[in-house]
ZAMARGU-4260 file (C-alpha; in steps of 0.2 Angstrom, whole numbers, plus 5000, padded with zeros to 4 digits):
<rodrens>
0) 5000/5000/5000 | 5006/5018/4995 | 5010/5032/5009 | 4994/5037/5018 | 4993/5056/5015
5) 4983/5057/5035 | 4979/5047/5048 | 4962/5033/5046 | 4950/5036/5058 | 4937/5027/5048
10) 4938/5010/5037 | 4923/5006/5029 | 4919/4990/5023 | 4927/4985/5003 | 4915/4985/4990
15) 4923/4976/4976 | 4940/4985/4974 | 4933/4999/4981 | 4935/5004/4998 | 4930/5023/5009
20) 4940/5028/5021 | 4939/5042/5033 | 4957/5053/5038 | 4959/5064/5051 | 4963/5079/5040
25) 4956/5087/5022 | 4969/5085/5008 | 4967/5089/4991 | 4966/5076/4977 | 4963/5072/4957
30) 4950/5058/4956 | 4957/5046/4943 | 4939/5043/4935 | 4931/5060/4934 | 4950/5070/4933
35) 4943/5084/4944 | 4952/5090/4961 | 4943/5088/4976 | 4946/5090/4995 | 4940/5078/5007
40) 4941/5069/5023 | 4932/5055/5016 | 4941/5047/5001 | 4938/5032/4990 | 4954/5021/4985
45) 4953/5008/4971 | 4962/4990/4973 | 4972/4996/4988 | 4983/5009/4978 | 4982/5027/4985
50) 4988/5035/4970 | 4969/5028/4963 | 4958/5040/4973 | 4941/5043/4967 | 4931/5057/4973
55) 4912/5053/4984 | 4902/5058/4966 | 4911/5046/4956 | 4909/5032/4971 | 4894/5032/4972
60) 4891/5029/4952 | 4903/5017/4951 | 4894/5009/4967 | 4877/5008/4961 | 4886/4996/4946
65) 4893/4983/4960 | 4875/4983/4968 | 4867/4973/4954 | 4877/4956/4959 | 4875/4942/4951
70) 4861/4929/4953 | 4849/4940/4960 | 4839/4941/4947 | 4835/4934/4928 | 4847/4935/4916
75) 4837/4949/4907 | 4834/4960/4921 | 4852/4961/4926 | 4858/4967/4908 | 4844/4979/4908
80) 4850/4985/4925 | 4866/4985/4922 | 4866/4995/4908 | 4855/5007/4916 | 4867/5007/4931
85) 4882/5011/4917 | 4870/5026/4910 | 4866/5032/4927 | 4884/5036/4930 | 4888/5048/4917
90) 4880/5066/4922 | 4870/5076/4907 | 4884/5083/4903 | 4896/5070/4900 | 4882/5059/4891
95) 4884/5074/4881 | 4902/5075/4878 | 4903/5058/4875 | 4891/5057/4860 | 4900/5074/4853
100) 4917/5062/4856 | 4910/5046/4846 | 4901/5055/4832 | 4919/5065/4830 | 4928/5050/4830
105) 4918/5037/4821 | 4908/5046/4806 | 4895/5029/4802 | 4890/5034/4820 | 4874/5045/4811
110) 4868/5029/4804 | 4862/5024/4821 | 4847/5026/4831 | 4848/5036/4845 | 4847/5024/4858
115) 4859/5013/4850 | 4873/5028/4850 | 4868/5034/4868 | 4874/5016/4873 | 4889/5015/4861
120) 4894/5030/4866 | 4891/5029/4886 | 4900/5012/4885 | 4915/5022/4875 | 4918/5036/4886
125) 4917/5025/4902 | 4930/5013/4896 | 4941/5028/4890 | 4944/5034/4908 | 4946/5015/4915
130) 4963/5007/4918 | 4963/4988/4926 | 4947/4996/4929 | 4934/4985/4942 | 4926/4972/4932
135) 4908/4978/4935 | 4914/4992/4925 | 4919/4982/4910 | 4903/4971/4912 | 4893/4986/4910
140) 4903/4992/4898 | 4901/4977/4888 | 4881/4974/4891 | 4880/4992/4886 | 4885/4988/4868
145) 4875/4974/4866 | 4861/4984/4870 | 4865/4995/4856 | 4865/4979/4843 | 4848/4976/4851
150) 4839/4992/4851 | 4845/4994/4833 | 4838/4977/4830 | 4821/4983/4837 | 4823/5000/4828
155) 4827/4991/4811 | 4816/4977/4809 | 4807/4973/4826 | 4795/4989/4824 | 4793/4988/4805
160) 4787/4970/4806 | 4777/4974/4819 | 4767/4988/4806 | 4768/4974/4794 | 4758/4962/4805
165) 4746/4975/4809 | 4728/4966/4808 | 4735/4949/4805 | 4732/4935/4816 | 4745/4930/4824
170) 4736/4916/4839 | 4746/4902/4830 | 4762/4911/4834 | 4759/4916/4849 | 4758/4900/4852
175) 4773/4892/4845 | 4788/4891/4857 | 4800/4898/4845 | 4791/4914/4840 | 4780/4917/4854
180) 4792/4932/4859 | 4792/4942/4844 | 4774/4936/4839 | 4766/4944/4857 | 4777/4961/4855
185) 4769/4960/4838 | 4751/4957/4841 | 4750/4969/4856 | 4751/4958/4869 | 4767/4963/4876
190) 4775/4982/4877 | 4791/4974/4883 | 4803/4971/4867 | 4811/4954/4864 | 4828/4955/4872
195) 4843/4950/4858 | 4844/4932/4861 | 4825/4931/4856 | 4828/4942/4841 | 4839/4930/4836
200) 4834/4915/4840 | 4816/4920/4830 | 4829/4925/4816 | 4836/4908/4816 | 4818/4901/4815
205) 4814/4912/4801 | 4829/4905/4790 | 4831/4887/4795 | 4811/4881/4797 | 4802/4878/4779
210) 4786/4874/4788 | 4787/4892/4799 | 4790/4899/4782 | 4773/4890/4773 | 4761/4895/4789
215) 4767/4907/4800 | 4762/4924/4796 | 4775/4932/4806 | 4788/4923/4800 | 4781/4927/4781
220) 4778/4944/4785 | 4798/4947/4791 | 4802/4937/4775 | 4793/4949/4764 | 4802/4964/4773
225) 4818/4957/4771 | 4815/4955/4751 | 4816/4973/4751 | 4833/4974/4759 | 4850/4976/4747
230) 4858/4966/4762 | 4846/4951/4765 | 4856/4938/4759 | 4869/4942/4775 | 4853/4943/4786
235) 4844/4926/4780 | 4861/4918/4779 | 4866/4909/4795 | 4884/4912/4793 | 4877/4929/4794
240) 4868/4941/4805 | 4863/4927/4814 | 4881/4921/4816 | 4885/4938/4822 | 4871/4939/4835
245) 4876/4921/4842 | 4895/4928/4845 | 4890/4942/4853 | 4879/4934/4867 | 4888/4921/4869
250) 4904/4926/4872 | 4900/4944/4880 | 4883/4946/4884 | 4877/4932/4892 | 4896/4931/4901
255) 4894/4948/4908 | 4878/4944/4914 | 4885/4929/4925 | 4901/4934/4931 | 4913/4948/4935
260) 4927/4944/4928 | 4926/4952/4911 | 4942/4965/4908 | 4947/4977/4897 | 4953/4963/4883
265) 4936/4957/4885 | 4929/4975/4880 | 4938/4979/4866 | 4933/4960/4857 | 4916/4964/4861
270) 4918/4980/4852 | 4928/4974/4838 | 4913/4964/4835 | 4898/4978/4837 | 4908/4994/4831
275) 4923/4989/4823 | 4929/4988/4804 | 4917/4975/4801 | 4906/4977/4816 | 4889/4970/4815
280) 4880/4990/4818 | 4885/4997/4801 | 4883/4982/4792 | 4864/4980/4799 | 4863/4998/4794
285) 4868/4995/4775 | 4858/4977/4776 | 4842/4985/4779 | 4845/4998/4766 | 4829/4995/4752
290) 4837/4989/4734 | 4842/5000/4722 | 4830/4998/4706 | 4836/5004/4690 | 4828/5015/4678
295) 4825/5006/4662 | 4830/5014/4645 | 4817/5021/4634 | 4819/5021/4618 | 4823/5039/4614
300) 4839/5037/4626 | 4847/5026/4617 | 4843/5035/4601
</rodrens>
């Protein structure tokens, strides 16, 4: 343990690799996650190392992530909290900053929906002030962007296949195990999306069942949707979107959902895959792009 700048006359109890304590005296200090100055009796240090201080602001956001253990509730609930826990700890004015960053740095960024870049771009700027940061942190981090894959997903085809089914009866599906989930969003039944696993495993259905595509008219309704995509082929191909989805949950989602183990190596695969070169966002965003129809020639024109 480094030099104690003051006496302890307080040791509170560790939470993860943060722990409080109380000195006798004020000193001044720069939080490493937030970089501002602060002067405080009660201080913060992170994994035992005093030159780590964190200020009482930034404890308290980061602590809000290390109260949603795991195992105490579904699988679901606990990425939806944790990525609410990750947005709740950026103030308005760094969600702010942190989209101006992303949209600066990465110019597909204005293909996304909004949700999808305020969870890109929360999960960016957090990781960007983290070093061997606590694992919470990464698993938020990581949760965070496979909530953006999913809110695009909903964005891009959920909601237009849910116009498309408008009036259709949809009983049949709602009864079937592997599209009850889409096929209650899309009859009404349910306001709660389909969480990414759902999506995708409805997807899979879609591609791989011949009898869902002769009588189910959800599945025949997405079909016709995707016919107007330039992309569809990648989205109907298994090796494809579907492949894509299966990677990310997985290998990060559904791990960051169980453990806390996840670190900084885990982060930036899970981002290659979501917002890299070939990351599955911008190619959803050009799949879904209607085709191109030519113009035929008149005779005159080639006169």
């Amino acid at each position: 343990m480094d030099p104690i700048p003051s006496s302890i006359v307080k040791t509170y109890p560790p939470r993860g690799p943060l722990q409080q304590f109380r000195l006798a005296e004020g000193f001044a200090f720069r939080c490493f996650r937030c970089g501002q100055t602060k002067k405080s009796k009660l201080v913060t240090i992170y994994n035992g190392d005093w030159q780590r201080r964190v200020c009482n602001g930034c404890y308290g956001r980061l602590l809000s992530l290390y109260q949603t253990p795991a195992g105490m509730s579904a699988d679901d609930e606990r990425v939806d909290e944790l990525a609410a826990a990750l947005l709740a700890a950026l103030s308005l004015e760094e969600a702010r900053e942190a989209e101006r960053l992303y949209r600066a740095a990465e110019s597909r960024a204005q293909t996304l929906s909004p949700a999808a870049l305020q969870f890109v771009a929360s999960a960016e700027y957090v990781s960007s002030g983290l070093q061997a940061a606590p694992q919470l942190d990464w698993s938020g981090a990581v949760i965070c962007l496979s909530k953006a894959v999913e809110v695009e997903l909903i964005s891009r085809f959920l909601e237009p296949l849910r116009r498309e089914t408008q009036g259709m009866d949809l009983s049949a599906d709602v009864d079937d195990k592997d599209l009850k989930t889409v096929a209650r969003y899309c009859a009404g039944r349910t306001d709660r999306s389909p969480e990414i696993g759902s999506l995708n495993h409805f997807l899979l259905t879609a591609i791989s069942s011949s009898r869902r595509r002769g009588t189910s008219p959800t599945v025949r309704a997405f079909l016709h949707l995707a016919s107007e995509w330039s992309g569809s082929s990648w989205v109907l191909d298994r090796a494809g979107l579907h492949s894509a989805l299966d990677a990310l949950t997985t290998q990060f989602r559904n791990p960051a959902a169980h453990t806390d183990c996840l670190d900084r190596y885990d982060y930036q695969a899970c981002r290659d895959v979501v917002v890299g070169q070939g990351g599955v966002l911008w190619r959803l965003a050009i799949a879904v792009q209607p085709h191109t129809k030519s113009r035929p020639t008149s005779d005159t024109s080639r006169a």
